[in-house]
Backbone and ligand atoms as CSV (ligand in chain L), in Angstrom:
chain,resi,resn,atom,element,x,y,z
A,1,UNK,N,N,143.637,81.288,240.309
A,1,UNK,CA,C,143.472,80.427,239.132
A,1,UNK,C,C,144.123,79.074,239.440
A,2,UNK,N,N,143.273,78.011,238.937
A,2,UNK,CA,C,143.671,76.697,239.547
A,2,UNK,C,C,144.733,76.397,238.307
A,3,UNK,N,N,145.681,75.181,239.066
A,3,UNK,CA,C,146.694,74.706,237.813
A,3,UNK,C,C,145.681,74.028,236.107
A,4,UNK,N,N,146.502,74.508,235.520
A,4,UNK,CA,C,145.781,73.773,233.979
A,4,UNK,C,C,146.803,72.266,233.675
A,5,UNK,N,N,145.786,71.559,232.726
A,5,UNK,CA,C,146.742,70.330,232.643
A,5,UNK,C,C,148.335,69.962,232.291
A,6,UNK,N,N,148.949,71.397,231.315
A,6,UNK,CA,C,149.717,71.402,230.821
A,6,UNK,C,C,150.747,71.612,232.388
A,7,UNK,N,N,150.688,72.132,233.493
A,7,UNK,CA,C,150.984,72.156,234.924
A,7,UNK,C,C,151.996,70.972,234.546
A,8,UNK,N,N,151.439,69.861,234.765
A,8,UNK,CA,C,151.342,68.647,235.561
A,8,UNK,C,C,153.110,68.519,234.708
A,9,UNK,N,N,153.109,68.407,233.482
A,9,UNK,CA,C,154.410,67.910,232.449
A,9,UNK,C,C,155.321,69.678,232.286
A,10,UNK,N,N,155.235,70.150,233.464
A,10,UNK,CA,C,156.071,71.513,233.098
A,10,UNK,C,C,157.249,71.517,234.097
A,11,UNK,N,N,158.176,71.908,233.691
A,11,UNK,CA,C,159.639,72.200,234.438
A,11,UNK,C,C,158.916,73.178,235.947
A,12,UNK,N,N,158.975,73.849,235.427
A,12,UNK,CA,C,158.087,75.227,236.489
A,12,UNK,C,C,157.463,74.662,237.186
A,13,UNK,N,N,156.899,73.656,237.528
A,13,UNK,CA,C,155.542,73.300,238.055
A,13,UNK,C,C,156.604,73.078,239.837
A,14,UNK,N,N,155.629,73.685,240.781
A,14,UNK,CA,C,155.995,73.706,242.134
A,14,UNK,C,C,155.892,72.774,242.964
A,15,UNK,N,N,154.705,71.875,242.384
A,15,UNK,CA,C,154.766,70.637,243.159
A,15,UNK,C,C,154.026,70.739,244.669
A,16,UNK,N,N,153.664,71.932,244.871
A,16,UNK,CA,C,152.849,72.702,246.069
A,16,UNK,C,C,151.380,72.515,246.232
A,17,UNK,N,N,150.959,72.289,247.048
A,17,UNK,CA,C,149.091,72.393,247.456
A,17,UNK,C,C,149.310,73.895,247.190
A,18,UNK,N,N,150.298,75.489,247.745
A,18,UNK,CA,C,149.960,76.677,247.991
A,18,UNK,C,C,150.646,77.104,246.793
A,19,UNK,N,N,151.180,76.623,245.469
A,19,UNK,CA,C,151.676,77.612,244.676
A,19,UNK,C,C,152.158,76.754,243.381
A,20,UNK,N,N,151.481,77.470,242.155
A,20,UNK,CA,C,151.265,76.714,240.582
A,20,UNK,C,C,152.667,76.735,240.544
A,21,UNK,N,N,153.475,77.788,240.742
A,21,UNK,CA,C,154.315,78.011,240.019
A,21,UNK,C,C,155.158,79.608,240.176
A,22,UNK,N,N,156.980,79.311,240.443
A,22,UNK,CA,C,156.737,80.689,240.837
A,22,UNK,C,C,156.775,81.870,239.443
A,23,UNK,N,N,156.432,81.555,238.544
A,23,UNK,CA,C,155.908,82.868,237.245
A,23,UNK,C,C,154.341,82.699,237.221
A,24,UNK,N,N,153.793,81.422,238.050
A,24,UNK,CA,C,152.126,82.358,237.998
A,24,UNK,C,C,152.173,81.463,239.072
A,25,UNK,N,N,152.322,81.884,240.302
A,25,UNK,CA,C,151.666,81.333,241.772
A,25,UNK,C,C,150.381,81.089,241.625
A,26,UNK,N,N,149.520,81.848,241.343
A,26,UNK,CA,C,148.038,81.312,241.161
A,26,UNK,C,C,147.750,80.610,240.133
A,27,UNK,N,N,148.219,80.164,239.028
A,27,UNK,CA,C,148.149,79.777,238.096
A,27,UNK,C,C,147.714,80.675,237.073
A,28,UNK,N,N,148.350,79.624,235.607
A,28,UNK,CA,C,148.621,80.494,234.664
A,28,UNK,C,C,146.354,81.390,234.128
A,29,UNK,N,N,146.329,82.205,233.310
A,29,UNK,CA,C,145.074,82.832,232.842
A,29,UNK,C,C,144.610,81.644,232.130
A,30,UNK,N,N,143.486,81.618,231.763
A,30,UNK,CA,C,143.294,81.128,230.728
A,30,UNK,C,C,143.453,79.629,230.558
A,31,UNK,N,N,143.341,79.107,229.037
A,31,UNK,CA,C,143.378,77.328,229.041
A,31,UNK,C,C,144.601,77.310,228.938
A,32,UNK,N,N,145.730,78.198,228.662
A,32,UNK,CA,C,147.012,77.445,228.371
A,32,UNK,C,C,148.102,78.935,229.108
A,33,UNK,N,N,149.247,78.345,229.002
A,33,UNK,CA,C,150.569,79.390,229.775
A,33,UNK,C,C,151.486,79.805,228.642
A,34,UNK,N,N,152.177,80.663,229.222
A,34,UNK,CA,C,152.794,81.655,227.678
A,34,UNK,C,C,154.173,80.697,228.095
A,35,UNK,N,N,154.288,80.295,229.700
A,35,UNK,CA,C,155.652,79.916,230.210
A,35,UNK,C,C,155.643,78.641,230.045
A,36,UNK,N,N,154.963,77.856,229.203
A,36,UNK,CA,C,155.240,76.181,229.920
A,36,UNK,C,C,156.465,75.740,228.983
A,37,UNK,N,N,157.320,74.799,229.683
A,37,UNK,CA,C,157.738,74.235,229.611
A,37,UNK,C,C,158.102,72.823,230.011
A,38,UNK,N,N,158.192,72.272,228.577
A,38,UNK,CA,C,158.073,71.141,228.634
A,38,UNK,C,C,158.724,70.309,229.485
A,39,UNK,N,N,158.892,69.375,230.283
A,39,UNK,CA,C,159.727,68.220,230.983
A,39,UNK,C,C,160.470,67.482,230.246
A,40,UNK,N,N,159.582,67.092,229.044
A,40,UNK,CA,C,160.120,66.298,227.794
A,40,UNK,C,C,159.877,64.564,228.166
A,41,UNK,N,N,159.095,64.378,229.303
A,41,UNK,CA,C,158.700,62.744,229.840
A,41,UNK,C,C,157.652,62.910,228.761
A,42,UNK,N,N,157.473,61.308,228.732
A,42,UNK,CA,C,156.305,61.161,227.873
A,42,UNK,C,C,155.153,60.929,228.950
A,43,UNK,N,N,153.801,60.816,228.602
A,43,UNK,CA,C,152.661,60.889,229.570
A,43,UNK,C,C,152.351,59.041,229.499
A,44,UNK,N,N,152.269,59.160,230.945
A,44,UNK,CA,C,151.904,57.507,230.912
A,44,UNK,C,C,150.700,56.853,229.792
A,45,UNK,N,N,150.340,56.017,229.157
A,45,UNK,CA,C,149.101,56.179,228.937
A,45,UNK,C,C,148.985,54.424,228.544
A,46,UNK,N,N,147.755,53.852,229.021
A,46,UNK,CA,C,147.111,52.216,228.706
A,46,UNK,C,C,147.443,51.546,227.709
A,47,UNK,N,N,148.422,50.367,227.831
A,47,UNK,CA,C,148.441,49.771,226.623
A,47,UNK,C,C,147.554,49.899,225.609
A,48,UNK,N,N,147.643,49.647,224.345
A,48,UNK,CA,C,146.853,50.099,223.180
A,48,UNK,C,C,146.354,51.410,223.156
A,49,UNK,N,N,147.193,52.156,223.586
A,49,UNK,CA,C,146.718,53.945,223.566
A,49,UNK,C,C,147.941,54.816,223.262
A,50,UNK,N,N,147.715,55.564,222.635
A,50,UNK,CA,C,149.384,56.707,222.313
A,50,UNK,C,C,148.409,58.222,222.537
A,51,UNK,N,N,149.240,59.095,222.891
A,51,UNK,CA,C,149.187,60.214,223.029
A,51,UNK,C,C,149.089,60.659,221.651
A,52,UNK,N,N,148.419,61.342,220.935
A,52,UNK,CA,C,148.679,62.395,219.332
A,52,UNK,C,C,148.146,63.544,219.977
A,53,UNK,N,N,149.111,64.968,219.819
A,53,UNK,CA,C,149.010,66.317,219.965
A,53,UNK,C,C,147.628,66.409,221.322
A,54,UNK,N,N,148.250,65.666,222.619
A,54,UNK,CA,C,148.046,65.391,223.745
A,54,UNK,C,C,146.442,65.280,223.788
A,55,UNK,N,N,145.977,64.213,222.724
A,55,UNK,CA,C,144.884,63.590,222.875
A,55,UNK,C,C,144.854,62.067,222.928
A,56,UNK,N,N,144.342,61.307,223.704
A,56,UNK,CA,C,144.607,60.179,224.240
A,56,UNK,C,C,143.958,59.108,223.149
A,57,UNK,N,N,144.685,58.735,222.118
A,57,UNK,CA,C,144.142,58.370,220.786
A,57,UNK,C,C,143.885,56.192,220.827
A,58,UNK,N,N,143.012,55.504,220.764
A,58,UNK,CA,C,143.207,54.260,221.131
A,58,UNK,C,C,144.041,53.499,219.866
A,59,UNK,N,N,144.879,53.131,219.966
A,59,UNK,CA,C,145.468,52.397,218.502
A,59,UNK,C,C,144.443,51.006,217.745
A,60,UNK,N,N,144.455,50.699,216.705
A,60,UNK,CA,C,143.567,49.527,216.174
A,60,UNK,C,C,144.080,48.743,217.275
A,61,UNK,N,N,143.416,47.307,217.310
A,61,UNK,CA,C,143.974,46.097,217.868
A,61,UNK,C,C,144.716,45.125,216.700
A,62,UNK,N,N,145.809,44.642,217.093
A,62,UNK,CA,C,146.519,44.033,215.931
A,62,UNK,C,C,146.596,42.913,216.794
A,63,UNK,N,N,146.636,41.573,216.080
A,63,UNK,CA,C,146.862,40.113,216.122
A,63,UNK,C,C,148.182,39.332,215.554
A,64,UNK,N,N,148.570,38.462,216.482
A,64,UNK,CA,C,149.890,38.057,216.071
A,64,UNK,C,C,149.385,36.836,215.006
A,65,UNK,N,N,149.688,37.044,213.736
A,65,UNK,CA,C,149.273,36.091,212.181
A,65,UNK,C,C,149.987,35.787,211.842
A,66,UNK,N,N,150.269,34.383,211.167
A,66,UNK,CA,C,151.347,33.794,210.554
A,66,UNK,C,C,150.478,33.653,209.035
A,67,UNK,N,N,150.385,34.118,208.236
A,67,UNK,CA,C,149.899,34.354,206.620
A,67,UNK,C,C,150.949,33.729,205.841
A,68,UNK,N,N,152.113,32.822,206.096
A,68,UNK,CA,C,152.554,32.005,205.167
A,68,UNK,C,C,151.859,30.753,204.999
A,69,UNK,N,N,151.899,30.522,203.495
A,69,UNK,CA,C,151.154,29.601,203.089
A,69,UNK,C,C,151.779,27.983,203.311
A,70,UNK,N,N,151.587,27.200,203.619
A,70,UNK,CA,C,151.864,26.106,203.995
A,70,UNK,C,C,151.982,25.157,202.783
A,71,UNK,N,N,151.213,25.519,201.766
A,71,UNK,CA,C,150.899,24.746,200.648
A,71,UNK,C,C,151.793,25.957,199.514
A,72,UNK,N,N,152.044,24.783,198.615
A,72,UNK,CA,C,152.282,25.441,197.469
A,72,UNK,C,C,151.437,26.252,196.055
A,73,UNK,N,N,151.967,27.238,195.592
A,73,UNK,CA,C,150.441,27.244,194.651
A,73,UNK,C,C,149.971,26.516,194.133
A,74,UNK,N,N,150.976,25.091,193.304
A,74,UNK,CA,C,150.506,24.268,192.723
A,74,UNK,C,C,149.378,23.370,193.015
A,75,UNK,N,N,150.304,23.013,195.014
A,75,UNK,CA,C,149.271,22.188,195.764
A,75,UNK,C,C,147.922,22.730,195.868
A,76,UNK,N,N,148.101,24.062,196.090
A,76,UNK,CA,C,146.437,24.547,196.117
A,76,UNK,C,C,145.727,24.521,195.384
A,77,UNK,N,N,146.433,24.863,193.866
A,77,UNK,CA,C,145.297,24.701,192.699
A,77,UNK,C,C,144.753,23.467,192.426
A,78,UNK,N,N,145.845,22.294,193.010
A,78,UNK,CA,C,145.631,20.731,193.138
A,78,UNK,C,C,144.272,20.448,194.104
A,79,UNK,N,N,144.172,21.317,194.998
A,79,UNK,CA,C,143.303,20.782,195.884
A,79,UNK,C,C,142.162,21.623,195.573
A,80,UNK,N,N,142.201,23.123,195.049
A,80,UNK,CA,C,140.798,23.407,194.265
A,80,UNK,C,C,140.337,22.744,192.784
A,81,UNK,N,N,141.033,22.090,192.560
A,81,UNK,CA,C,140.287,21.735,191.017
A,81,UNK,C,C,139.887,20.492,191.042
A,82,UNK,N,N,140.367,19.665,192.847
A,82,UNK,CA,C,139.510,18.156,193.406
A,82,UNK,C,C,139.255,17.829,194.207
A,83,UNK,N,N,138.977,19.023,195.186
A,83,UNK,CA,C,138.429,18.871,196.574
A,83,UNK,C,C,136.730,18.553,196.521
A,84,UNK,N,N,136.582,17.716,196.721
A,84,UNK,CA,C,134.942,18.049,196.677
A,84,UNK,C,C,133.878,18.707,197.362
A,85,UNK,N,N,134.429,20.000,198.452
A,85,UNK,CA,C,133.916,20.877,198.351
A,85,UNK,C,C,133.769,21.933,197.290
A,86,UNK,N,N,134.735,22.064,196.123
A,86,UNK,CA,C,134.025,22.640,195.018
A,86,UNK,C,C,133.613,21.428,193.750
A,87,UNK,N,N,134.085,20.596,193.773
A,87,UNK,CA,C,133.481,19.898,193.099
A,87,UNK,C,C,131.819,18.783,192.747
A,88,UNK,N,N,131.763,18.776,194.524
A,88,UNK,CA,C,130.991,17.988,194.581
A,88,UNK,C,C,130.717,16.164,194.559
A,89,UNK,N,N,131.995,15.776,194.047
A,89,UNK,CA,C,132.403,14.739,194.008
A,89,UNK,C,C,133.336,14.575,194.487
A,90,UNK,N,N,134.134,12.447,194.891
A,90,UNK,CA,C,134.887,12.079,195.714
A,90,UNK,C,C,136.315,12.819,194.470
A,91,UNK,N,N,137.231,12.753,195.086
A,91,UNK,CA,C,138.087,12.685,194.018
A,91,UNK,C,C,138.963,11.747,193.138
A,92,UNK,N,N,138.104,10.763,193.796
A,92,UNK,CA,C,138.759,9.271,192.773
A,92,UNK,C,C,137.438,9.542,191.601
A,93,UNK,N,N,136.711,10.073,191.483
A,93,UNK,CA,C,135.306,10.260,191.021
A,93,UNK,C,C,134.818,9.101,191.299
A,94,UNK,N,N,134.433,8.358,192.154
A,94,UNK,CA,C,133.675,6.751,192.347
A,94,UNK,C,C,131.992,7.247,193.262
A,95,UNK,N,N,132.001,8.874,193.652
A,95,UNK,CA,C,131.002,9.107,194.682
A,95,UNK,C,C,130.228,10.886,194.635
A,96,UNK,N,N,129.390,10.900,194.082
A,96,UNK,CA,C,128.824,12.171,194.221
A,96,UNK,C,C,128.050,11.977,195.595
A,97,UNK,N,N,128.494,13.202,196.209
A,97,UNK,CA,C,128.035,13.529,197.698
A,97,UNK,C,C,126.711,14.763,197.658
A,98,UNK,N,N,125.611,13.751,198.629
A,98,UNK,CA,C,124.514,14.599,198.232
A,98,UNK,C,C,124.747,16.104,199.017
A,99,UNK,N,N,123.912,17.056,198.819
A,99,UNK,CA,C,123.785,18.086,199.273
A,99,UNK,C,C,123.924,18.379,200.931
A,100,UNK,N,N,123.415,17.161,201.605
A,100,UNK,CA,C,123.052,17.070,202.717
A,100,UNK,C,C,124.056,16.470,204.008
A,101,UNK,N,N,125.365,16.677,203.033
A,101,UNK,CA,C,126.486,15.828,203.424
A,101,UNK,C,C,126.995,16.226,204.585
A,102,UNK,N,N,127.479,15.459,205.440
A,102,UNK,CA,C,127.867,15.578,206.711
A,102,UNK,C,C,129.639,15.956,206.503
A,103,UNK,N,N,130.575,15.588,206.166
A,103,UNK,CA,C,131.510,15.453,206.139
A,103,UNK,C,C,131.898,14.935,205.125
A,104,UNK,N,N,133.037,15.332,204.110
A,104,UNK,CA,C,134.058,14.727,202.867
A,104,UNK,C,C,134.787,13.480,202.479
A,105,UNK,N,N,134.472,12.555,203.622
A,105,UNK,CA,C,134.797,11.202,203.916
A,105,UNK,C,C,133.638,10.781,202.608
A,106,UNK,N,N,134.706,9.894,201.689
A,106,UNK,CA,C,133.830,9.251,200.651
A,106,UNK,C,C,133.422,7.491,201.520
A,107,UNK,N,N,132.446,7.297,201.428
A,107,UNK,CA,C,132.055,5.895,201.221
A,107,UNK,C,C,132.061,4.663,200.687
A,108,UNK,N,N,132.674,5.177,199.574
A,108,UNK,CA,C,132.795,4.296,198.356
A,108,UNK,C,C,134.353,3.509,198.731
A,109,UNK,N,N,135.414,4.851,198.408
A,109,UNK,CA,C,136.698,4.368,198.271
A,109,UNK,C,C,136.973,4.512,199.792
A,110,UNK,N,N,136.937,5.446,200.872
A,110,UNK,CA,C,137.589,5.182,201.639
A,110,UNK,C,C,137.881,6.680,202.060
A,111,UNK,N,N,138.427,7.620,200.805
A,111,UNK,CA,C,138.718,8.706,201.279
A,111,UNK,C,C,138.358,9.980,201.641
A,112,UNK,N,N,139.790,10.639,202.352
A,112,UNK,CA,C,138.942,11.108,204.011
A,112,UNK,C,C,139.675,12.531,203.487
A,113,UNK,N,N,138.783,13.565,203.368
A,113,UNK,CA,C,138.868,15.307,203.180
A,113,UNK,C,C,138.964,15.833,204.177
L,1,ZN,ZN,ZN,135.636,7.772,196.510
């Protein structure tokens, strides 16, 4: 009987081309051993990967985010209630911007979104 995987992370393990182990030289029956014991190393395994109940599990991918707001709430509600992307107009009101608008730069006054 050839070594099983649990072999590889066992105290017992012989380390031999000619012998599993000396409580099963041929190796243990079956998918698993009544004798294994653990080493207690952890199993190497690829960044973004963890071992769970010795299945090689890939973790999400996580991104390093900075989610503080730069603006204040006030400022923001300042800039949604006269940005003229929701408004549609400059915010001096001197310029409604057609549909077809390239950029928030008013014409009129000068100012630049
Ligand atoms: Zn304007």
């Amino acid at each position: 009987m050839p070594k099983i995987p649990h072999c590889d992370r066992c105290l017992n393990n012989a380390h031999s081309n000619y012998l599993v182990c000396a409580m099963h030289p041929e190796g243990a029956r079956g998918d698993s051993c009544p004798d294994f014991a653990d080493d207690g190393q952890e199993l190497w395994c690829p960044d973004g990967y963890k071992f769970v109940d010795d299945q090689l599990v890939k973790l999400p991918v996580r991104y390093e985010t900075n989610h503080e707001p730069k603006l204040t709430r006030s400022q923001q509600l300042q800039i949604f209630m006269r940005h003229p992307v929701f408004t549609g107009l400059c915010p001096q009101y001197c310029y409604e911007y057609p549909s077809d608008r390239l950029n928030w730069n008013c014409p009129i006054c000068g100012w630049e979104g």
